[in-house]
C-alpha positions in Angstrom: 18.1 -16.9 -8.1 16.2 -17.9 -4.9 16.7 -16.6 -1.4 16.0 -18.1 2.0 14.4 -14.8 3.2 10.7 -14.1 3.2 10.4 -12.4 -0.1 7.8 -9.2 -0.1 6.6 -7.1 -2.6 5.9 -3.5 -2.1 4.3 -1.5 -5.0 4.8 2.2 -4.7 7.8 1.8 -3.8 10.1 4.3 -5.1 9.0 7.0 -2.4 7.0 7.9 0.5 5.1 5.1 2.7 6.3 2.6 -0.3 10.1 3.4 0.3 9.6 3.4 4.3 7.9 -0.1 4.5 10.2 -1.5 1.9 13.0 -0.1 3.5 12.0 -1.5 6.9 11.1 -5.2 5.5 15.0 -4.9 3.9 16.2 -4.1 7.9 14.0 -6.7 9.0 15.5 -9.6 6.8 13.1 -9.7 4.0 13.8 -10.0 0.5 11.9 -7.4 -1.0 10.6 -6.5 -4.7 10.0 -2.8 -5.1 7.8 -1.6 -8.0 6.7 1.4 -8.6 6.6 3.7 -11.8 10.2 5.6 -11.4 13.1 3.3 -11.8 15.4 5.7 -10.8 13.8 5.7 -7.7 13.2 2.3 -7.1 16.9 1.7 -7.8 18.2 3.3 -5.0 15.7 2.0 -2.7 16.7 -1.1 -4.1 20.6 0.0 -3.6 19.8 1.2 0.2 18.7 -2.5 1.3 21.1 -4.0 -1.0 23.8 -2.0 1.2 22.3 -2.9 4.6 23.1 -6.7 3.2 20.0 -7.6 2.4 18.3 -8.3 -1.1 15.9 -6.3 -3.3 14.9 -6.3 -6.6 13.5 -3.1 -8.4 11.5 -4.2 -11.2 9.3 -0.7 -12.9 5.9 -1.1 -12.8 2.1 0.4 -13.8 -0.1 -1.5 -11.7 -2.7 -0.2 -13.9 -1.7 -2.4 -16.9 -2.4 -5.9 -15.8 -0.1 -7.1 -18.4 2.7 -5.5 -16.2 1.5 -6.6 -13.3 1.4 -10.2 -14.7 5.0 -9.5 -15.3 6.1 -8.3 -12.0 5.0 -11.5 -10.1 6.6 -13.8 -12.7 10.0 -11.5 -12.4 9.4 -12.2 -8.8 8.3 -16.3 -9.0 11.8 -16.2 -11.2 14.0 -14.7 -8.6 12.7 -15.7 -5.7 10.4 -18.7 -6.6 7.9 -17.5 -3.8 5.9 -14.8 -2.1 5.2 -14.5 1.4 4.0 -10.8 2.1 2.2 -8.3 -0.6 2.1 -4.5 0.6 -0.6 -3.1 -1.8 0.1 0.5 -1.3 0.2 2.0 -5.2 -2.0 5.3 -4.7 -2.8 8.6 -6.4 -4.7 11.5 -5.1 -6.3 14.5 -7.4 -6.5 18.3 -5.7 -9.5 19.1 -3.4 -12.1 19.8 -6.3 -16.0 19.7 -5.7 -17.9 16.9 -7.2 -19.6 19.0 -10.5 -15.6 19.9 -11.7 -14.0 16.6 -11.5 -12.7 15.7 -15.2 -13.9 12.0 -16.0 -9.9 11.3 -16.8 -8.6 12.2 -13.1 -11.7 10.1 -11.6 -10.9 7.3 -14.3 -6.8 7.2 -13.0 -7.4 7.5 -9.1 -9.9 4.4 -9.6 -7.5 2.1 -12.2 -4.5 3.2 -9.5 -6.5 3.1 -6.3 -8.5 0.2 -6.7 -8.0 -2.0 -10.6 -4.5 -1.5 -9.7 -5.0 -3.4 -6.1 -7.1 -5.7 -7.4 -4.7 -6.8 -10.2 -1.8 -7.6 -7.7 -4.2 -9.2 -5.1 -5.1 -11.6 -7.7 -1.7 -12.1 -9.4 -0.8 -12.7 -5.5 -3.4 -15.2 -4.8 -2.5 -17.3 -7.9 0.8 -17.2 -7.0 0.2 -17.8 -2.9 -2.4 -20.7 -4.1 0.4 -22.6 -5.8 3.3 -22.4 -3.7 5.0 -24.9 -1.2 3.7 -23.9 1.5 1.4 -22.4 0.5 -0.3 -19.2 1.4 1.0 -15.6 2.2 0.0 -12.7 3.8 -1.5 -9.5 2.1 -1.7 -6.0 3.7 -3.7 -3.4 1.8 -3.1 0.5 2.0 -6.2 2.0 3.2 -6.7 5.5 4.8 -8.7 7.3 7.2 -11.0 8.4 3.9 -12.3 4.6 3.8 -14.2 5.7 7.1 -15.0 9.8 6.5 -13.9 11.7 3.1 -12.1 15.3 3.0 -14.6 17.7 1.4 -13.8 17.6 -2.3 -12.2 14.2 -2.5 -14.6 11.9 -3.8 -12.8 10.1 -6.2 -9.9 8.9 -3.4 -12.6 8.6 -0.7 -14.6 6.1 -3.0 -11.7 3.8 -3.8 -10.6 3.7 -0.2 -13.9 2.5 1.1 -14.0 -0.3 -1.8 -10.2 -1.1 -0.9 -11.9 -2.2 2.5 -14.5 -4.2 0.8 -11.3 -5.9 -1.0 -10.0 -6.5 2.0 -12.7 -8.4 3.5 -14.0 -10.4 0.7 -9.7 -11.3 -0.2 -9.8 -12.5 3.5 -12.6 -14.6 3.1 -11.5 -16.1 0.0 -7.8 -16.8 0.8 -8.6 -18.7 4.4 -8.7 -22.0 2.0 -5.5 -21.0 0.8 -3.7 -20.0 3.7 -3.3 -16.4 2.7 -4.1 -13.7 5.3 -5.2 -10.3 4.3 -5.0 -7.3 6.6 -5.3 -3.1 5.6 -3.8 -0.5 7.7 -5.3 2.3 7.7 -3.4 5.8 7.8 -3.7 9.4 9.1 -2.0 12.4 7.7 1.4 10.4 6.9 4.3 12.8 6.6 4.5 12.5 2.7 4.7 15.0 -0.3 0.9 14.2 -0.7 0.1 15.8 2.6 2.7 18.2 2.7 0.1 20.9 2.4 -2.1 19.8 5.5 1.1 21.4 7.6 0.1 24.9 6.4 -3.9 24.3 6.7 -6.6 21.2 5.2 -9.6 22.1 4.4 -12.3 21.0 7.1 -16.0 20.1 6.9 -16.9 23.3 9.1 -15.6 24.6 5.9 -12.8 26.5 8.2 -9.2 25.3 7.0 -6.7 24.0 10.1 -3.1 22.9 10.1 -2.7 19.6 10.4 -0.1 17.4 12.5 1.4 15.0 10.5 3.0 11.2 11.1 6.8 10.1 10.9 6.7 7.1 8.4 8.8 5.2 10.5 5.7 4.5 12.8 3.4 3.1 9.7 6.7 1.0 9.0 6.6 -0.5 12.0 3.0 -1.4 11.8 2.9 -3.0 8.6 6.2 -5.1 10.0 4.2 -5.6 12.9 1.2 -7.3 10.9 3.7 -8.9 8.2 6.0 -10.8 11.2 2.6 -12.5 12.5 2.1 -16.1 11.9 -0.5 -17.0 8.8 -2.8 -18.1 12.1 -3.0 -14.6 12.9 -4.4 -11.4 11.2 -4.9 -7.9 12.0 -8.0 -7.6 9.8 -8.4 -3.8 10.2 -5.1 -1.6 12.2 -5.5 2.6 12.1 -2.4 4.6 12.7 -3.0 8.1 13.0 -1.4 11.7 14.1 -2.7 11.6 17.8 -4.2 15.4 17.4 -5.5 15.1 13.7 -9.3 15.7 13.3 -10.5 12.8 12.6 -12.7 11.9 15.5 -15.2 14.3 16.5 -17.8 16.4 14.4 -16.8 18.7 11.4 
């Protein structure tokens, strides 16, 4: 099978930010792969687009086995014998817990999720980008506001966020030969189950705890769509969407 779309690949897929870009890039006339760990879930994402006449492809994924990974971009070379846009947006987050208490496993799986996991579809991407015809792609990372500030008691997310951005950069500078752009949006407070929490109160540097406004993910949607329709001799290296009244800028 091959399609005349733009194909995309989203990882996370199956819910939250994942679903809404993936959704959105189905709407917008993409064909999209959807991978993600829960192929129940990626199914009916996949069914959604599929019923808006577009095309998907769910294919279960742990983009911390490269093996899999490997896999995935073959599945998609075989039924779409291209990619043109990657969303990297696969992430975990542990509870708030202070730095002496973090168990090595949960620090080892928000790194091999947050940041291996990246780095092994970036270069599956890039091999796959490199050998095309045309050649080249485009590349948008999931960052967050923590590659900037932490959250007290995050420093296993905040850490891979800010060496997501140094992936960014150096996957920018390497793929200009290529023709492959790479971008990162950067996100505030996204209305998903991960934040669901900040509603009621987040814990603040002050050490006081304030609720939190949140973000509809329709407006992340239409930012990653906004970098993804952009010509390969065009790049939004760096784009923050945020909740307007979060506390983000401004001393703790």
């Amino acid at each position: 099978m091959s399609s005349k779309r733009k194909v995309a690949l989203v990882t996370g897929a199956g819910s939250g930010i994942g679903r809404a870009v993936a959704s959105a890039l189905g709407r917008a006339g993409f064909a999209v792969v959807l991978a993600g760990r829960r192929a129940d879930q990626l199914e009916n994402v996949a069914r959604a687009i599929r019923g808006g006449d577009g095309e998907a492809l769910a294919v279960p994924t742990d983009v911390r086995d490269p093996d899999a990974v490997a896999a995935l971009f073959a599945a998609t070379k075989s039924a779409f014998g291209r990619l043109d846009l990657l969303f990297n947006n696969a992430g975990i987050n542990a509870p708030p817990t202070p730095i002496e208490e973090l168990a090595v496993d949960a620090w080892k799986a928000i790194v091999d999720t947050n940041l291996s996991g990246m780095f092994y579809c970036t270069q599956a991407a890039v091999r796959l980008m490199k050998a095309q015809d045309p050649q080249g792609g485009r590349i948008i990372n999931n960052g967050s506001l923590a590659a900037y500030a932490p959250r007290p008691n995050t420093i296993a997310y905040t850490a891979t966020k800010h060496a997501v951005s140094g992936l960014t950069r150096s996957t920018s500078l390497d793929g200009r030969k290529y023709n492959i752009a790479c971008g990162q949006i950067d996100i505030g407070n996204a209305a998903t189950e991960m934040t669901a929490a900040y509603a009621s109160g987040a814990p603040q540097a002050a050490g006081t705890v304030v609720a939190e406004p949140r973000l509809d993910l329709d407006h992340i949607a239409e930012g990653v769509l906004y970098m993804a329709n952009l010509p390969l001799d065009a790049n939004v290296l760096f784009m923050t969407v945020m909740a307007t009244k979060m506390p983000f800028v401004g001393r703790g």
